[in-house]
DOVEXDREN-913532 format. One record per residue: residue number from 1; residue in one letter; x, y, z of N, C-alpha, C in turn. Coordinates in steps of 0.1 Angstrom, whole numbers, plus 5000, padded with zeros to 4 digits. Layout:
<pts>
PT,seq,type,n.x,n.y,n.z,ca.x,ca.y,ca.z,c.x,c.y,c.z
PT,NUM,a,X,Y,Z,X,Y,Z,X,Y,Z
...
</pts>
This chain:
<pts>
PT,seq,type,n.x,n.y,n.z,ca.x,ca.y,ca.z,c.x,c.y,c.z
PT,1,x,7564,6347,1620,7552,6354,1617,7541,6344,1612
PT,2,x,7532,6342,1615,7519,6337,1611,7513,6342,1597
PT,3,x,7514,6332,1589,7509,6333,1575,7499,6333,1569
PT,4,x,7489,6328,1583,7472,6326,1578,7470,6317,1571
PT,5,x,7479,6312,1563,7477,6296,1561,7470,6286,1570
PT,6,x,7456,6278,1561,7451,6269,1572,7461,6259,1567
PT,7,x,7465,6245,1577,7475,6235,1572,7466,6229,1564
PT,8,x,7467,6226,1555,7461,6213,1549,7466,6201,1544
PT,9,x,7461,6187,1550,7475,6174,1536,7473,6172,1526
PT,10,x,7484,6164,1523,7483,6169,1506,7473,6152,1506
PT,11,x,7471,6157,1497,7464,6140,1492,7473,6129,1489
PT,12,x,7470,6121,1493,7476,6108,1494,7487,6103,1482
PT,13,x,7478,6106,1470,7488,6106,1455,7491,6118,1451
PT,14,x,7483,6121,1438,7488,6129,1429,7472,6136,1428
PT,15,x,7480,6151,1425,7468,6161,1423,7474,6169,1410
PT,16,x,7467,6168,1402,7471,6177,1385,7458,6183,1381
PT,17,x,7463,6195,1380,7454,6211,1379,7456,6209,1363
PT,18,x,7443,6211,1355,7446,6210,1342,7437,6222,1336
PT,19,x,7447,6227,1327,7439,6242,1326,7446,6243,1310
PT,20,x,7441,6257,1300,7444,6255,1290,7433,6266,1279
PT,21,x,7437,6265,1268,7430,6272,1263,7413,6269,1260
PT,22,x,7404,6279,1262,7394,6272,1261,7390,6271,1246
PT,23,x,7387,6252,1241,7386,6247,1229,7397,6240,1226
PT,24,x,7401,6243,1233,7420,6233,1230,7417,6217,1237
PT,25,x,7408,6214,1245,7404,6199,1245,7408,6192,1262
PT,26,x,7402,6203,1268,7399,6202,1284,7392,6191,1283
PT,27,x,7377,6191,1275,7366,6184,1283,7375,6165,1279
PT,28,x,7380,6164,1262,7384,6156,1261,7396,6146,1274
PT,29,x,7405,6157,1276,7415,6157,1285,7408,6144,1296
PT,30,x,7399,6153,1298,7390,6152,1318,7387,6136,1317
PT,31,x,7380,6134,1306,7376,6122,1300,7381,6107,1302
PT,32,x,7397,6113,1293,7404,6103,1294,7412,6098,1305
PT,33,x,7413,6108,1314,7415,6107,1328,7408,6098,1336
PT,34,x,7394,6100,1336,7386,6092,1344,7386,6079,1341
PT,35,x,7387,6079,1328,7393,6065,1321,7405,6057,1328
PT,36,x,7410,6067,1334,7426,6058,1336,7423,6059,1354
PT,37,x,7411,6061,1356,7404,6061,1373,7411,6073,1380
PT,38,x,7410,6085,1372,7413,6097,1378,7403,6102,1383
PT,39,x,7398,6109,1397,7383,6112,1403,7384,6132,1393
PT,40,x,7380,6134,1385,7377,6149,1378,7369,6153,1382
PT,41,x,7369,6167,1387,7359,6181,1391,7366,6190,1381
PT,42,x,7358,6195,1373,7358,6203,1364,7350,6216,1367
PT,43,x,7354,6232,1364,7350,6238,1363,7352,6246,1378
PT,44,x,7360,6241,1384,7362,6245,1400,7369,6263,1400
PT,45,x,7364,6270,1408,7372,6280,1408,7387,6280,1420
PT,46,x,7395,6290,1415,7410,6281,1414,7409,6281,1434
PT,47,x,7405,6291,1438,7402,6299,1451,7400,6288,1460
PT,48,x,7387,6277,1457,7381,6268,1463,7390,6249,1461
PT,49,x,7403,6255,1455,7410,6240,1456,7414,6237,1468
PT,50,x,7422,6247,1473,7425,6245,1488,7413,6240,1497
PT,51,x,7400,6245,1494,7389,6238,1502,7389,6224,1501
PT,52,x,7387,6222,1486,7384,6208,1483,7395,6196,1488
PT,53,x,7408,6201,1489,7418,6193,1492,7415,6191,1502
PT,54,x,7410,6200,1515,7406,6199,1529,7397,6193,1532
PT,55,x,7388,6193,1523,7376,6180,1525,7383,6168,1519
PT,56,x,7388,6167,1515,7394,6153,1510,7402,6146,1522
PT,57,x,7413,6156,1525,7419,6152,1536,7411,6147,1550
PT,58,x,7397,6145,1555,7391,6145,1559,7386,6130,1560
PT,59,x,7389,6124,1542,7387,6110,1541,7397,6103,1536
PT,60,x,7405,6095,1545,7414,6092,1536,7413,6080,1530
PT,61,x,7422,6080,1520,7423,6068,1506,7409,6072,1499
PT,62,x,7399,6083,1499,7388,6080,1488,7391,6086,1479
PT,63,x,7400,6097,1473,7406,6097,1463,7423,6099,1457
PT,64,x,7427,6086,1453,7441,6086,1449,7446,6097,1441
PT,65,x,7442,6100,1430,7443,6106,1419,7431,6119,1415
PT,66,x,7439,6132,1418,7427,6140,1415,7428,6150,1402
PT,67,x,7422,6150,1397,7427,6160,1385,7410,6175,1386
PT,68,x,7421,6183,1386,7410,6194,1389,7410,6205,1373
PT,69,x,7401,6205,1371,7400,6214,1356,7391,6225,1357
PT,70,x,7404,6234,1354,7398,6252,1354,7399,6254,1340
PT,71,x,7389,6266,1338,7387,6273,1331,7385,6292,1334
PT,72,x,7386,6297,1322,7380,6314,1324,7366,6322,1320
PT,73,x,7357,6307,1325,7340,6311,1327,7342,6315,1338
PT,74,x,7351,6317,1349,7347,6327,1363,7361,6333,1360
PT,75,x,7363,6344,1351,7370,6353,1354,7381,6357,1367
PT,76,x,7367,6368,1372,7371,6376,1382,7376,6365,1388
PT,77,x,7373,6350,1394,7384,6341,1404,7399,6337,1397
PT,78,x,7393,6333,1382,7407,6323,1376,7421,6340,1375
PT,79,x,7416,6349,1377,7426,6359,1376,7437,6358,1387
PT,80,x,7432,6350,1394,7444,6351,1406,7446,6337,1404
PT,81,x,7448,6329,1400,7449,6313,1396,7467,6308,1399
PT,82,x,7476,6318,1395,7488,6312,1403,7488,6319,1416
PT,83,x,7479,6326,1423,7483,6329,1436,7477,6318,1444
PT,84,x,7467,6314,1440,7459,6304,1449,7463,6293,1445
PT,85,x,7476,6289,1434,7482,6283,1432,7492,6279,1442
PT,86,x,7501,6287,1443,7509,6295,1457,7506,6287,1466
PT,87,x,7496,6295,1474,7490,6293,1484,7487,6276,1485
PT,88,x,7483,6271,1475,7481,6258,1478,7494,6250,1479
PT,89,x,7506,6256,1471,7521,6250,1476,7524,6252,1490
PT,90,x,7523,6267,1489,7526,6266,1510,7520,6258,1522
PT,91,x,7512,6253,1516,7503,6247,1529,7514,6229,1529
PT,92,x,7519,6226,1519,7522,6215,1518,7514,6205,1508
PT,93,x,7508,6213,1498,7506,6201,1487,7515,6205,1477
PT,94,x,7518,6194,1470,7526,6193,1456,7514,6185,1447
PT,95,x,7517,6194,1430,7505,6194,1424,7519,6193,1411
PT,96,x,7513,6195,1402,7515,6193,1389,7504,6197,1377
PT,97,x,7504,6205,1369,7498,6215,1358,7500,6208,1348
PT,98,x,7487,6208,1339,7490,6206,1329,7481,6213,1321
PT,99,x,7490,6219,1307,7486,6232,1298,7480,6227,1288
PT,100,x,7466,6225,1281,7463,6225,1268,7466,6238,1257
PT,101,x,7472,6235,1247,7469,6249,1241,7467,6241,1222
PT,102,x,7466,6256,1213,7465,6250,1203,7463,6266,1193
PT,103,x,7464,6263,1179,7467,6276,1173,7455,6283,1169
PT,104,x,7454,6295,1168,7443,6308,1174,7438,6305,1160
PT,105,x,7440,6297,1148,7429,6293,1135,7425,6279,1138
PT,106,x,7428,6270,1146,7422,6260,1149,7409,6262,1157
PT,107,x,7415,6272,1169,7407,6277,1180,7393,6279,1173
PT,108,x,7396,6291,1161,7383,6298,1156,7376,6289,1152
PT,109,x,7385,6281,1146,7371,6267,1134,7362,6261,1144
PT,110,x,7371,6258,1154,7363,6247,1164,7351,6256,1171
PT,111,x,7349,6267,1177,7343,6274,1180,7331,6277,1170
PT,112,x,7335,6279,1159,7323,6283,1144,7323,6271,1144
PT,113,x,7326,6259,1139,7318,6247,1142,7308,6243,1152
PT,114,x,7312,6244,1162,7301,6247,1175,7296,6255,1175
PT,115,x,7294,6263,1171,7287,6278,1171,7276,6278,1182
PT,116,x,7294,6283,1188,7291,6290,1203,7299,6301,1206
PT,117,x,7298,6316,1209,7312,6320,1216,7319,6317,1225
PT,118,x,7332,6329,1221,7342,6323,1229,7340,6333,1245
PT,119,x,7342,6324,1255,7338,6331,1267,7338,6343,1276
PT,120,x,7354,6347,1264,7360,6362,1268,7355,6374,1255
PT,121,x,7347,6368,1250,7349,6375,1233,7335,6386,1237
PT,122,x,7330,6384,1242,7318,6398,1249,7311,6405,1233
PT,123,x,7312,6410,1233,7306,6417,1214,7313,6419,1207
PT,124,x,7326,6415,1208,7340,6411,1202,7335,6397,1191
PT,125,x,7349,6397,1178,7348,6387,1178,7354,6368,1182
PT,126,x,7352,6359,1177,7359,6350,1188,7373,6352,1188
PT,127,x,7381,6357,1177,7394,6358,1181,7399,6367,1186
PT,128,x,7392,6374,1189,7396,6384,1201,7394,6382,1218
PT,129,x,7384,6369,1218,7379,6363,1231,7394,6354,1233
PT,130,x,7401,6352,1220,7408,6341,1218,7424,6348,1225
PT,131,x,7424,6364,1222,7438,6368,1224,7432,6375,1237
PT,132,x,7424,6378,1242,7424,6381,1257,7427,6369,1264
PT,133,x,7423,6358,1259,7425,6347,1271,7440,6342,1271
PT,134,x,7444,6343,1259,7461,6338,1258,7468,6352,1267
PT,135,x,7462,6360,1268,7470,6374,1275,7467,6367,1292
PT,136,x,7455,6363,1293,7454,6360,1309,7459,6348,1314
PT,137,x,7466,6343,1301,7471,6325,1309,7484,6328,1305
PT,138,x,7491,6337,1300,7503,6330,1293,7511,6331,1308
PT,139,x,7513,6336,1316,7519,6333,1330,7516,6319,1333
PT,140,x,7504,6316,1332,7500,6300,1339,7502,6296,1329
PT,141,x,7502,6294,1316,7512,6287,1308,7525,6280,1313
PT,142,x,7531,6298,1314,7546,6294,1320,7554,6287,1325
PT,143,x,7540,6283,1336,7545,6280,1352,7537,6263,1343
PT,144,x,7535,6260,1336,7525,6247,1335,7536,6236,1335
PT,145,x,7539,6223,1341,7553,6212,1338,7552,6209,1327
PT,146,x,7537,6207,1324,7535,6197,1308,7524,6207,1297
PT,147,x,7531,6211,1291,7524,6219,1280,7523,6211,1267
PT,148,x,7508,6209,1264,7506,6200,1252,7499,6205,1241
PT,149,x,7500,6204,1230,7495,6212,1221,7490,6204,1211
PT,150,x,7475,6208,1212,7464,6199,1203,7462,6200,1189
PT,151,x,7468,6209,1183,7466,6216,1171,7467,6202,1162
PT,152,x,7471,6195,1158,7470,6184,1150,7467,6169,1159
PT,153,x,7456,6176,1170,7451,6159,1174,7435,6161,1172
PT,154,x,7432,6152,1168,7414,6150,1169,7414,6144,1184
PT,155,x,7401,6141,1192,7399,6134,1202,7402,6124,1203
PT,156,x,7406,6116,1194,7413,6102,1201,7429,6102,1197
PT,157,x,7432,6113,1192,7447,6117,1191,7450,6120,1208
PT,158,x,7439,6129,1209,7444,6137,1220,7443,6126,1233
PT,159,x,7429,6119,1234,7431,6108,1241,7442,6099,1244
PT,160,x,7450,6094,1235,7459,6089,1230,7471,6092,1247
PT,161,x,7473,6106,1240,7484,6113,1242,7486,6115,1255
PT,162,x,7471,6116,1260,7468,6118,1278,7473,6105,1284
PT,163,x,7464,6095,1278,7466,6084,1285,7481,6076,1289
PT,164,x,7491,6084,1273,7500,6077,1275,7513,6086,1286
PT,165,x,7509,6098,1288,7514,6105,1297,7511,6102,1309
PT,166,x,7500,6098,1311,7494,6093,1330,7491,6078,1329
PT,167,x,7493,6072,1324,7488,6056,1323,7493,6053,1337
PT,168,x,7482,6037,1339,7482,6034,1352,7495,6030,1361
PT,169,x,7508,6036,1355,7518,6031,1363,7526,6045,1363
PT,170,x,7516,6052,1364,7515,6072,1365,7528,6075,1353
PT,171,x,7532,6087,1351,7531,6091,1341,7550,6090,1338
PT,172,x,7554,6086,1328,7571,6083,1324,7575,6090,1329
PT,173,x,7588,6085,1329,7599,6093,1339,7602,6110,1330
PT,174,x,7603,6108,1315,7603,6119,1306,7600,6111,1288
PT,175,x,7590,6122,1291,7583,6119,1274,7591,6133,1266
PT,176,x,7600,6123,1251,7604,6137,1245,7596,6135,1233
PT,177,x,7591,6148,1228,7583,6148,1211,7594,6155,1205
PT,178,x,7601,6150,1196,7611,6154,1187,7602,6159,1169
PT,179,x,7601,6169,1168,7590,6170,1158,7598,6180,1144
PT,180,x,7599,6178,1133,7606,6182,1125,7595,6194,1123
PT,181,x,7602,6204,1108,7592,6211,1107,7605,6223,1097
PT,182,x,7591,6232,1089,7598,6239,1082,7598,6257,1088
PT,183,x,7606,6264,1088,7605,6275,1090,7598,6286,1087
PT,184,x,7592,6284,1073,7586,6293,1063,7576,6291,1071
PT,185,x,7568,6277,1077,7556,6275,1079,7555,6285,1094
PT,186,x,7562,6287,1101,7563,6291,1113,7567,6278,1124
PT,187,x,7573,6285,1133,7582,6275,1143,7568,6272,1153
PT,188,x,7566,6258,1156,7560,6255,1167,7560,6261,1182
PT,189,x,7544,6263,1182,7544,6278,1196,7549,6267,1211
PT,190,x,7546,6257,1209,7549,6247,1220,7565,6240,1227
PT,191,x,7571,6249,1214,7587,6240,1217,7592,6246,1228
PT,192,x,7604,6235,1234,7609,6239,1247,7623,6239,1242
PT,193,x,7627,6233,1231,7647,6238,1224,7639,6236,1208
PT,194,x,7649,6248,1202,7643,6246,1189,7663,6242,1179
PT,195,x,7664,6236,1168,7674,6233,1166,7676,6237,1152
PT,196,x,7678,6243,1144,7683,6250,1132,7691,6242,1123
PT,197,x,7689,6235,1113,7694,6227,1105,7698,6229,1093
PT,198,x,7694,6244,1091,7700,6252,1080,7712,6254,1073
PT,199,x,7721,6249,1087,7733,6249,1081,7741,6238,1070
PT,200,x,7730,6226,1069,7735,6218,1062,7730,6218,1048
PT,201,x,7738,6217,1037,7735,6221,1021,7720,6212,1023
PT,202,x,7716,6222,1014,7700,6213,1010,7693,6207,1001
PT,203,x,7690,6194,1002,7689,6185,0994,7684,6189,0981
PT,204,x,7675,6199,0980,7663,6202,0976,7673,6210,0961
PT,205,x,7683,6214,0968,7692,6219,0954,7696,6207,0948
PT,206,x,7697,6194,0950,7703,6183,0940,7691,6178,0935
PT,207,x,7691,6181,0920,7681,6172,0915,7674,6158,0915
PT,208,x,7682,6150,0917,7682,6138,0926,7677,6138,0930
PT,209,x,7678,6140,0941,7674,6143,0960,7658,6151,0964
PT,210,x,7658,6161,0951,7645,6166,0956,7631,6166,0957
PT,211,x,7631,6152,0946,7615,6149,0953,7616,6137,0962
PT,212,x,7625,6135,0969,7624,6128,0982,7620,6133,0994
PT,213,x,7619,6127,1007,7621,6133,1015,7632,6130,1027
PT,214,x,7630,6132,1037,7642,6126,1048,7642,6116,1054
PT,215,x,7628,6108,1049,7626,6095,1054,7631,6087,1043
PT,216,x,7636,6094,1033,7642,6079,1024,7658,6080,1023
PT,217,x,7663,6069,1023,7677,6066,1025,7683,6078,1016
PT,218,x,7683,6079,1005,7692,6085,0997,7692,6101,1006
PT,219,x,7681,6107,1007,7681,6120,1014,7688,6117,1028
PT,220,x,7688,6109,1038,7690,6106,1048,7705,6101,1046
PT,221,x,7713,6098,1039,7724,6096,1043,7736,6110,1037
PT,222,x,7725,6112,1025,7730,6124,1021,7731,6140,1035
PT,223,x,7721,6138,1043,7722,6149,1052,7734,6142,1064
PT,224,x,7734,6129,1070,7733,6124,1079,7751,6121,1076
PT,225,x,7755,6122,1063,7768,6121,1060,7777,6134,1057
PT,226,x,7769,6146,1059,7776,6161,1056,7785,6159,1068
PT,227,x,7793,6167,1064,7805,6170,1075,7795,6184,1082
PT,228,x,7798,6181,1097,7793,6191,1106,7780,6180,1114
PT,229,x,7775,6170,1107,7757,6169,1111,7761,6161,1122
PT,230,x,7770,6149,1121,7773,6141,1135,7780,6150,1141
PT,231,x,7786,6156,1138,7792,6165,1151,7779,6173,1161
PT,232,x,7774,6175,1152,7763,6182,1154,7754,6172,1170
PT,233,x,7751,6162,1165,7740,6149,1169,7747,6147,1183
PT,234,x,7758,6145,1181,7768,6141,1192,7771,6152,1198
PT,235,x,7773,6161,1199,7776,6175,1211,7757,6176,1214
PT,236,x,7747,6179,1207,7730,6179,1208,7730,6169,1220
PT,237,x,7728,6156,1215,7726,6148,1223,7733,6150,1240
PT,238,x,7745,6150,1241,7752,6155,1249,7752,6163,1257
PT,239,x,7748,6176,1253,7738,6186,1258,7728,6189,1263
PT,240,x,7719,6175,1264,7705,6172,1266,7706,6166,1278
PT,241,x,7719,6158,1280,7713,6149,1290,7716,6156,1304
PT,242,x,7717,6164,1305,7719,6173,1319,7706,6179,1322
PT,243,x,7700,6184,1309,7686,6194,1309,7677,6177,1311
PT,244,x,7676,6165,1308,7668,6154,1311,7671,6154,1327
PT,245,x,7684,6152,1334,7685,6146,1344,7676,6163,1358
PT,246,x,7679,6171,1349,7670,6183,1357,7659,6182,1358
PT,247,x,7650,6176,1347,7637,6177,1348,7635,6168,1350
PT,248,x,7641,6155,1359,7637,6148,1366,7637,6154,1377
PT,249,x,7642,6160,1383,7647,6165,1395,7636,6173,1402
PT,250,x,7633,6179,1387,7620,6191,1388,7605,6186,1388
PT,251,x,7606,6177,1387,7596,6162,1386,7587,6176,1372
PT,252,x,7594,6171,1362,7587,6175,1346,7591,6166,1336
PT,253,x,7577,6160,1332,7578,6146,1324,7574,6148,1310
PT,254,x,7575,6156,1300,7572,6165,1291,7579,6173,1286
PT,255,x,7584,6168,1272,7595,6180,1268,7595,6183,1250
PT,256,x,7592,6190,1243,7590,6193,1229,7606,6199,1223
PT,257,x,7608,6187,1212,7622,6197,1206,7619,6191,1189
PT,258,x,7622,6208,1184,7614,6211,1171,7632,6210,1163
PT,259,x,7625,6204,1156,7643,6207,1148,7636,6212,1129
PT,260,x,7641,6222,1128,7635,6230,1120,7647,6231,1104
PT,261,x,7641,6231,1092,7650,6234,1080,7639,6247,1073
PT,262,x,7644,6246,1063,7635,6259,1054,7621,6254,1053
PT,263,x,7621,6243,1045,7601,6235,1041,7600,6226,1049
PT,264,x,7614,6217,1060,7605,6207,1067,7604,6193,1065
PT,265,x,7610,6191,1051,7611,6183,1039,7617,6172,1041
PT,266,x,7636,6181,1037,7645,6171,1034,7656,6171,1051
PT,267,x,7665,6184,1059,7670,6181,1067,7663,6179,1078
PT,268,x,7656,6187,1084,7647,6186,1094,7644,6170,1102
PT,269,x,7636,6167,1088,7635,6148,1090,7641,6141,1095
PT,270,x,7653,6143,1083,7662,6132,1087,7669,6133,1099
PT,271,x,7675,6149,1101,7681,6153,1118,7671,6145,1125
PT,272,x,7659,6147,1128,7647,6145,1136,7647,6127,1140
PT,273,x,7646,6118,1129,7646,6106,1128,7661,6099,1137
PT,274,x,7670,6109,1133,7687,6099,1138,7685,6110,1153
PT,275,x,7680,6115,1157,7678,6126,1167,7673,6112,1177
PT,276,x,7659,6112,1171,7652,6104,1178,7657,6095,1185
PT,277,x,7659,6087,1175,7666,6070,1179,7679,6071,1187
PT,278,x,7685,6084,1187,7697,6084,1199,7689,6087,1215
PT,279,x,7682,6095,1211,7675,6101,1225,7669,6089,1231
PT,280,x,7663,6075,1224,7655,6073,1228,7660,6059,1232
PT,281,x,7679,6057,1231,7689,6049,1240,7687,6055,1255
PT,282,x,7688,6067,1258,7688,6071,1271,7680,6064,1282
PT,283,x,7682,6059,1294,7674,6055,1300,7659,6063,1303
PT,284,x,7650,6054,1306,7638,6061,1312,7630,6071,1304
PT,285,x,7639,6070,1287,7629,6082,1283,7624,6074,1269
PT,286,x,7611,6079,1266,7605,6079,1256,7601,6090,1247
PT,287,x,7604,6085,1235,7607,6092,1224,7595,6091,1210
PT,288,x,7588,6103,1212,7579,6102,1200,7585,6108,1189
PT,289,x,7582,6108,1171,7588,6117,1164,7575,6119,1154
PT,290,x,7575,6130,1154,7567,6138,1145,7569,6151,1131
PT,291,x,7562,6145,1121,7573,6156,1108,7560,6166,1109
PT,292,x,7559,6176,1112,7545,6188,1109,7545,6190,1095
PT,293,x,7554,6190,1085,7552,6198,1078,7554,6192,1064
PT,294,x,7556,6177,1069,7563,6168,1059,7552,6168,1048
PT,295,x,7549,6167,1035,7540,6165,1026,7536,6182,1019
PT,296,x,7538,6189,1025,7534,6201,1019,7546,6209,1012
PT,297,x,7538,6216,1005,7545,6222,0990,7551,6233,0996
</pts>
């Protein structure tokens, strides 16, 4: 049966649809892209990629690297945004998504700092422009390979972060963020395994121990030496590397694991730190570590 599909080829390299919340740091994103000699069209409606792939195809080698940036200033188009998604897989291109997002109090400041609304917020206010738009992406969220979350980058954080995921010898085989954190605070909206460290006694009860944190030896061997925690490290680790060798497979180079205690403080860290440095024996992967929560009361 005939699918009405026009054929189109895929482009020569790499095509990455980058979409995300708006304020969450698109325009930054696009930027540092072009930086790294990515050709950016911003603002494209999702409908007209398949066009533009078609004119590309038309010239070949004028662009290696395309990165295409949508947004939900055209509604009524970006609403069908994984079908013309779809549609652009069946024809025979392979693409790659990439999700900005970031938390709905950061969203607001940046917006009232700019004082501008938010695109969906109509006589609403912005955080309500803010939870209609997370209602119309969280599907394209879903589907996104690399979901990055800006909530603690300024622009050259976030720069940073882009560059080091696409740099000119395209993007690692798998980037893991291993990022500690406390549970009271709330669990990170970005994680892809979250890991519960509760179960090991907490430092925070030995008076000793408690105004440390898990970056200093005494807390760190204190957790690192409980019965259960290498058992723990060693079945974790173990565990992982089948879910790494998949998302190679799945060509997804991006992966968030939150290892969480009560404040964030004392086990979390230290799990997080000896987490790290095993993960990051594995071939081909690199390993960032981040504490969210470390320093607060």
């Amino acid at each position: 049966m005939d699918s009405g599909l026009t054929p189109v080829k895929p482009p020569e390299n790499e095509l990455l649809i980058v979409t995300g919340m708006s304020g969450a740091g698109r325009t930054t994103a696009a930027h540092a892209l072009e930086d790294l000699g990515w050709y950016v069209v911003e603002g494209l409606p999702p409908e007209l990629i398949t066009t533009m792939i078609d004119l590309i195809s038309r010239h070949p080698g004028s662009m290696e690297k395309l990165a295409v940036v949508i947004d939900v200033r055209t509604r009524a188009l970006f609403s069908n945004m994984l079908g013309a998604l779809n549609q652009l897989k069946a024809t025979g291109v392979t693409y790659r998504m990439l999700f900005l997002d970031s938390s709905d109090e950061l969203l607001v400041r940046r917006f009232e700092q700019g004082r501008r609304p938010h695109p969906l917020q109509g006589s609403g206010r912005i955080l309500d422009g803010i939870t209609a738009e997370r209602e119309l992406l969280k599907d394209v969220k879903a589907a996104a390979e690399i979901v990055l979350d800006t909530t603690d980058l300024n622009v050259h954080g976030l720069a940073r972060e882009i560059i080091e995921i696409f740099n000119d010898d395209g993007p690692v085989q798998l980037r893991l963020n291993v990022m500690s954190f406390g549970f009271k605070y709330g669990v990170p909206a970005d994680a892809n395994f979250i890991a519960d460290m509760r179960f090991i006694p907490n430092p925070h009860w030995v008076p000793e121990l408690r105004p440390y944190t898990g970056l200093d030896s005494q807390v760190s061997e204190y957790v690192l030496g409980n019965e259960g925690t290498g058992d723990f490290l060693d079945n974790y680790v173990e565990s992982l590397r089948p879910v790494i060798e998949g998302y190679r497979r799945e060509n997804k180079h991006y992966a968030n694991i939150a290892v969480g205690c009560t404040g964030g403080k004392h086990r979390s860290v230290a799990v997080s730190e000896e987490l790290s440095r095993r993960l990051d024996q594995l071939p081909n992967v690199t390993v960032n570590t981040i504490h969210r929560d470390l320093g607060r009361e």
